[in-house]
TIVO-673337 format. One line per field, with one value per atom (N, C-alpha, C): residue in one letter; x negated, y negated, z. Coordinates in steps of 0.1 Angstrom, whole numbers. Each point is the difference from the previous one (the first is absolute). Layout:
res = A,... $
x = X,... $
y = Y,... $
z = Z,... $
This chain:
res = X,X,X,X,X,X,X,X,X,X,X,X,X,X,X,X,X,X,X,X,X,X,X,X,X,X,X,X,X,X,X,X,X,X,X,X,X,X,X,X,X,X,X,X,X,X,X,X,X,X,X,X,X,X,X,X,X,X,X,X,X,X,X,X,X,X,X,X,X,X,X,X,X,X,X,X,X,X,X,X,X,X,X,X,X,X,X,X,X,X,X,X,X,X,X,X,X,X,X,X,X,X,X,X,X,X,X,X,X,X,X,X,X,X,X,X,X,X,X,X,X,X,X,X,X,X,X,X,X,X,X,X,X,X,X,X,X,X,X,X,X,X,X,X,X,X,X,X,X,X,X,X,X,X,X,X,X,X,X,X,X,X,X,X,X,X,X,X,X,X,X,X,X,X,X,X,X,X,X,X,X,X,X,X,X,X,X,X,X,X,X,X,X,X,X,X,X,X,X,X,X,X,X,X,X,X,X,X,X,X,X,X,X,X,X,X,X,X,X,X,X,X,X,X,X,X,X,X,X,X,X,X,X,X,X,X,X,X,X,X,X,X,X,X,X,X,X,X,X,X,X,X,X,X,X,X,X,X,X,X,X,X,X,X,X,X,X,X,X,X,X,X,X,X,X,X,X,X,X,X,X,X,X,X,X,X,X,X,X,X,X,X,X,X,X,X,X,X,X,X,X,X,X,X,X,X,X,X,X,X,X,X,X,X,X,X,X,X,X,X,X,X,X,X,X,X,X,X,X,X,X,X,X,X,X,X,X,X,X,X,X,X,X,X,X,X,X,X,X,X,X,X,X,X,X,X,X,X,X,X,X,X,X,X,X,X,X,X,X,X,X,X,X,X,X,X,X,X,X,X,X,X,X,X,X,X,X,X,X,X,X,X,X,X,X,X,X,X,X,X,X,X,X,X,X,X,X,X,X,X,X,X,X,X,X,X,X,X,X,X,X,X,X,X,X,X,X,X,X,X,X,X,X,X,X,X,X,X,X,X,X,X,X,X,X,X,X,X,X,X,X,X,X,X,X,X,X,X,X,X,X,X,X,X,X,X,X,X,X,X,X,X,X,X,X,X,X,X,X,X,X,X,X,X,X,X,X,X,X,X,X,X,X,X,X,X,X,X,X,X,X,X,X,X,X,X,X,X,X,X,X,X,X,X,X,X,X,X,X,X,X,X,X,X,X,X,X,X,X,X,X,X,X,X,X,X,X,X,X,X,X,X,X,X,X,X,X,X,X,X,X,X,X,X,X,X,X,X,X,X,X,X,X,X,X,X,X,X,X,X,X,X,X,X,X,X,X,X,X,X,X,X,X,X,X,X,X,X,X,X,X,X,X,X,X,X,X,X,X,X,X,X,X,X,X,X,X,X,X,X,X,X,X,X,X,X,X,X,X,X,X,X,X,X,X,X,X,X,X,X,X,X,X,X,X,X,X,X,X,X,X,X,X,X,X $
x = -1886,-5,8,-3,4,8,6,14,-13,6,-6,8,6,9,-8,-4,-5,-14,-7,-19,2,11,5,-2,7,2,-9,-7,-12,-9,-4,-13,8,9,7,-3,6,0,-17,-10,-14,-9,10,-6,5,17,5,-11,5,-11,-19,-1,-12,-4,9,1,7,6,9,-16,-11,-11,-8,-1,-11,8,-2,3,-8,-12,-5,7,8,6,13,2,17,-3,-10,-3,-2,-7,-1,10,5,13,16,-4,20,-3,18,1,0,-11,-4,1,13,0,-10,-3,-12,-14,-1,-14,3,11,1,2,3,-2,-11,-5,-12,-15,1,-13,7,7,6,0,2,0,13,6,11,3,-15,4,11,1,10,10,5,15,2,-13,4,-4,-9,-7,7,7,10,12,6,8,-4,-15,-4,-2,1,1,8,4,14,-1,8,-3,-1,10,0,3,4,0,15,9,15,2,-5,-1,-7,-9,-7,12,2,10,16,5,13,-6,-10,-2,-2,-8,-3,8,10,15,5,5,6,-5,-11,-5,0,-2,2,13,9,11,7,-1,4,-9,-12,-14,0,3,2,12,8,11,1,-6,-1,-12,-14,-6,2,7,7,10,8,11,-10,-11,-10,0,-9,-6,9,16,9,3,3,-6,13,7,10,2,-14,-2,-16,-8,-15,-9,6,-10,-14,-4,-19,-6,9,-4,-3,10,10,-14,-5,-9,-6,-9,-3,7,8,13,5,2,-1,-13,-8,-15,1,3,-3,14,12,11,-6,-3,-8,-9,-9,-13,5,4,5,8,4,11,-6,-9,-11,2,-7,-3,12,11,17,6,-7,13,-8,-8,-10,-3,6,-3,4,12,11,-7,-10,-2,-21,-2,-10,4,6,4,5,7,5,-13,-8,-9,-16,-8,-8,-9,10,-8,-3,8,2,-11,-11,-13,9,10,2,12,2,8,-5,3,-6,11,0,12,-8,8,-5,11,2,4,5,9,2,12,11,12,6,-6,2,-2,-7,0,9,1,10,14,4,12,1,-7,-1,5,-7,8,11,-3,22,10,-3,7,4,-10,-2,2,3,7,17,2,15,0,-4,2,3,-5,1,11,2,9,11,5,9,7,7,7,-4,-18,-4,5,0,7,-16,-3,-10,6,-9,1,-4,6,-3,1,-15,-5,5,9,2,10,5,14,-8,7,-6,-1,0,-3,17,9,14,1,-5,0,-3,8,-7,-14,-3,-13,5,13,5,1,8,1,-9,-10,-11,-9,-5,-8,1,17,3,-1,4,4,-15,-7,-22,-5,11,-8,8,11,5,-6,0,-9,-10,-9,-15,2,4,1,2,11,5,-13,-3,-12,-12,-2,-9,0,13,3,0,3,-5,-13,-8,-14,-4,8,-6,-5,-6,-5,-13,-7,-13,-3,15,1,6,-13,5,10,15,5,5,-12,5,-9,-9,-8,8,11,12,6,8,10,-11,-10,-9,-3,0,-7,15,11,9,4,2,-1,-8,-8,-11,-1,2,8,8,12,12,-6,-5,-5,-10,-11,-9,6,11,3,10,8,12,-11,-9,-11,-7,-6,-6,6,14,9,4,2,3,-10,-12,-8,-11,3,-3,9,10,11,7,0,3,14,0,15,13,-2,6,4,9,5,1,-11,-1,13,6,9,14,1,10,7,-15,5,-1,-5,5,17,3,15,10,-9,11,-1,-11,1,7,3,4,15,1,20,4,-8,6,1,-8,1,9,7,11,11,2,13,3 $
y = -1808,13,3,1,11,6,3,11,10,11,9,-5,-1,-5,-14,-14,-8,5,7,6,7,9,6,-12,-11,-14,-3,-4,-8,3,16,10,3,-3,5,-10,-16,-11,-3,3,-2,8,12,11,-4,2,-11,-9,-15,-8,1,9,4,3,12,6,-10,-10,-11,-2,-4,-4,10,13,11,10,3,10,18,-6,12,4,-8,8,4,-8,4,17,-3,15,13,-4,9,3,-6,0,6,-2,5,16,5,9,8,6,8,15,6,12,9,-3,10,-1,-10,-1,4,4,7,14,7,7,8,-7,5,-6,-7,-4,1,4,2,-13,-13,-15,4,4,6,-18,-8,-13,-10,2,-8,-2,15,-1,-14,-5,-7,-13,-1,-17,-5,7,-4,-11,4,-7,-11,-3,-12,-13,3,-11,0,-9,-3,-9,0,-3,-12,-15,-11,-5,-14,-5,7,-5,4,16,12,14,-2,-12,-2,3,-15,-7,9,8,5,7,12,10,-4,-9,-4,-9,-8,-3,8,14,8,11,-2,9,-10,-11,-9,1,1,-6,13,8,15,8,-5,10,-3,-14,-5,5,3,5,15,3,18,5,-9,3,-7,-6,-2,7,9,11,10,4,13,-3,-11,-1,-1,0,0,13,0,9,10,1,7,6,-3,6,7,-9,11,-8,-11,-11,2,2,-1,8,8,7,-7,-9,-10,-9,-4,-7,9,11,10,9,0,8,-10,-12,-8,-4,2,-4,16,10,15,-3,-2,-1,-11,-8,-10,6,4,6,14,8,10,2,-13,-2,-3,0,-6,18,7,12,8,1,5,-7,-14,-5,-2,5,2,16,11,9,7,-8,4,-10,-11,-4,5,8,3,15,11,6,2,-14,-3,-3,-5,-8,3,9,10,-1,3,0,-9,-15,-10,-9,0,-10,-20,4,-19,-3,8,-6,0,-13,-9,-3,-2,-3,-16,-3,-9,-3,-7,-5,12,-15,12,1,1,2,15,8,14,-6,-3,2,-9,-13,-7,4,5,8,9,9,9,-9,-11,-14,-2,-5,-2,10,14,7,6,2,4,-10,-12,-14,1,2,6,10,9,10,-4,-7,-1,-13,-8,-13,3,8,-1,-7,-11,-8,-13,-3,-12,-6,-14,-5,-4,7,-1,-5,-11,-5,7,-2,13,-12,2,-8,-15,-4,-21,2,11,2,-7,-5,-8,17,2,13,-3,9,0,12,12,9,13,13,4,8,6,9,10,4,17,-3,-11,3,-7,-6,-7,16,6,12,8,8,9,-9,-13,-6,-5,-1,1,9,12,15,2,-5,2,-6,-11,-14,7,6,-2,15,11,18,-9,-11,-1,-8,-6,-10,11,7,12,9,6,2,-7,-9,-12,-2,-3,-4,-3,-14,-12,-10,-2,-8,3,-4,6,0,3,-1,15,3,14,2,2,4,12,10,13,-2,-10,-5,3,-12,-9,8,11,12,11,1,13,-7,-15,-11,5,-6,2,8,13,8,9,-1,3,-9,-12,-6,5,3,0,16,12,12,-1,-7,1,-10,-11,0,5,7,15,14,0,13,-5,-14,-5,-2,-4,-5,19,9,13,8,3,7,-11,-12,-7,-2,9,-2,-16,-9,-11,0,-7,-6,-5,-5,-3,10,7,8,-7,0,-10,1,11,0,1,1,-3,-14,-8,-7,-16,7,-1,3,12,0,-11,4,-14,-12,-3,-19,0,10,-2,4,3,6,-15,-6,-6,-14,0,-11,-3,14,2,2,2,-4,-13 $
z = -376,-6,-12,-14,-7,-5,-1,-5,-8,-1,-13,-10,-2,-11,-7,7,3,-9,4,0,-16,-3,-11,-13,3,-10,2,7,3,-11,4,-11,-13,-3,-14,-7,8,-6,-11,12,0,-11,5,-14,-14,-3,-13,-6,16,-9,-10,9,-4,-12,-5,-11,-10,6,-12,-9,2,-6,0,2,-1,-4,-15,-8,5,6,2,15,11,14,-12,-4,-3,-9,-9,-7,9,13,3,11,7,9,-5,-17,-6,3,-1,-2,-13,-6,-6,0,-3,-2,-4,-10,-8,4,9,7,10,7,16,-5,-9,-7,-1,-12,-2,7,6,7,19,2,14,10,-8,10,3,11,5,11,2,5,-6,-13,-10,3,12,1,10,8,12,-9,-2,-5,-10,-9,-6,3,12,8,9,-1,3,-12,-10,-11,-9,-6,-10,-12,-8,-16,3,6,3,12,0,13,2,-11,2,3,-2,4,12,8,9,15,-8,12,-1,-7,-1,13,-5,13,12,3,12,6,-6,7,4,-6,1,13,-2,11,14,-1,10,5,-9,7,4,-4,7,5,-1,7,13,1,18,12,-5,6,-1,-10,0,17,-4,10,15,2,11,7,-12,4,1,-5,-2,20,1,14,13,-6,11,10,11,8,0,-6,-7,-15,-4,-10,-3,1,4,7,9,6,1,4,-2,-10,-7,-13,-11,0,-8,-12,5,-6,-14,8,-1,-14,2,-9,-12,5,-11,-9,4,-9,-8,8,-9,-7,-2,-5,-16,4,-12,-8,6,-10,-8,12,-7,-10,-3,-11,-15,5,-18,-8,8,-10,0,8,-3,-9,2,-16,-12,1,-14,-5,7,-4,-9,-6,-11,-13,-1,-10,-2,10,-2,-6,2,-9,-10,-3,-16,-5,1,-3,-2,5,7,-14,-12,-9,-11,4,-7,5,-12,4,-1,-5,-6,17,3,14,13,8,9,8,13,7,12,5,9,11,12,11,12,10,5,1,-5,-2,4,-5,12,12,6,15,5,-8,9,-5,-9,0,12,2,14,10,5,9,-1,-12,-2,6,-4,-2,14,6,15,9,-4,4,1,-15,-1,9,-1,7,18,7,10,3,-8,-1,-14,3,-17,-9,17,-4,-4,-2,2,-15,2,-13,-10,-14,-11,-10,-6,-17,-5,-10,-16,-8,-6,-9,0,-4,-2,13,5,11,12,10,12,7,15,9,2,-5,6,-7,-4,-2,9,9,13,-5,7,-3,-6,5,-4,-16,-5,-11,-11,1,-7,0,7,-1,-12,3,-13,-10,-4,-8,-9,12,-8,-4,6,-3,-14,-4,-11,-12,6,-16,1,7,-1,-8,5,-12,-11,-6,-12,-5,6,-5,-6,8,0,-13,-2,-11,-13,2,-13,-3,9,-1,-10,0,-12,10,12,5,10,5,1,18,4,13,5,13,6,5,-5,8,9,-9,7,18,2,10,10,-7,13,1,-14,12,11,-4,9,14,-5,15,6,-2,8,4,-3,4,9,-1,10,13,0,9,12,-11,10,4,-4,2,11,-2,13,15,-3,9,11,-7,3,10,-9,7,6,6,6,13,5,3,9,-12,8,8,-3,3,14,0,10,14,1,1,4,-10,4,9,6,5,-6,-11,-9,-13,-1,-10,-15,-8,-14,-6,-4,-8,5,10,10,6,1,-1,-17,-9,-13,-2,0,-2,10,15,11,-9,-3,-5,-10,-16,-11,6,8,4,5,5,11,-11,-8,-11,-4,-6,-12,10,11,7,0 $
């Protein structure tokens, strides 16, 4: 059977390809500010995040989502944290992540007919982050770095490059996406985690694992 995580890559991979040769999915699937706007395709925030500019923007996300989306929803389904929820909470944790980390460039943007956004880089930021969040100490590469970096400190250190990058915006990549994805992340699974009353205290035991590191 499946993973959601698994079914996620599957339909992303299938939608991408799709649009690699049909100008008209890919036109109509980007995110378009000024057409959710003014014609109310409020769907842009989601189909969006199912297609990508190349194979290399293809395959970054869906590594990335693989390789941390599998272990996120494994801890979701552990019965110490929201077991039969779990599945459940991670599929809404994913989707929901499209229109929270787009909602800062659809306000910048709202009235800019020449800007177009694509992938899904919000949402799996959300993964990541809510990955860190539950594993802090796991060891991540940063960029050419092998994974010997923990989670605690590769996060601030993404949320840093990506504002500065942000602010620069000489390159044609969202990064206000990736700070809103992450964030929203580690946020819905902190509130998800409290109001479910999970068994497991998120940020509690976030500080245990980063104390116990640095001893």
């Amino acid at each position: 059977m499946l993973s959601s995580t698994q079914i996620i890559i599957f339909t992303t991979v299938i939608i991408s390809i799709a649009a690699f040769s049909s100008n008209s999915i890919k036109e109509q699937f980007l995110f378009k500010p000024v057409q959710i706007h003014k014609r109310n395709e409020w769907y842009r925030f989601f189909t969006s995040g199912l297609i990508h500019a190349d194979w290399e923007h293809l395959l970054f996300n869906m590594l990335t989502l693989y390789l941390f989306g599998e272990g996120l929803e494994a801890q979701f389904n552990s019965s110490n944290l929201f077991g039969e929820k779990g599945t459940l909470l991670y599929s809404t944790l994913y989707i929901s992540a499209f229109p929270f980390s787009m909602i800062t460039s659809y306000w910048r943007h709202k009235q800019n007919a020449r800007y177009a956004s694509l992938g899904a880089s919000g949402a799996v930021s959300a993964i990541l982050f809510a990955a860190i969040l539950l594993n802090p100490t796991m060891k991540i590469g940063f960029f050419i770095l092998p994974p010997i970096i923990p989670g605690f400190v590769m996060g601030p250190a993404y949320l840093l490059l990506s504002s500065y990058l942000n602010k620069r915006g000489k390159d044609n990549i969202n990064h206000a996406a990736h700070i809103a994805g992450a964030l929203y992340g580690v946020i819905f699974t902190i509130i998800a985690a409290f109001y479910l009353k999970s068994q497991a205290s998120v940020l509690e035991n976030f500080v245990l694992k980063v104390s116990a590191y640095l001893q």
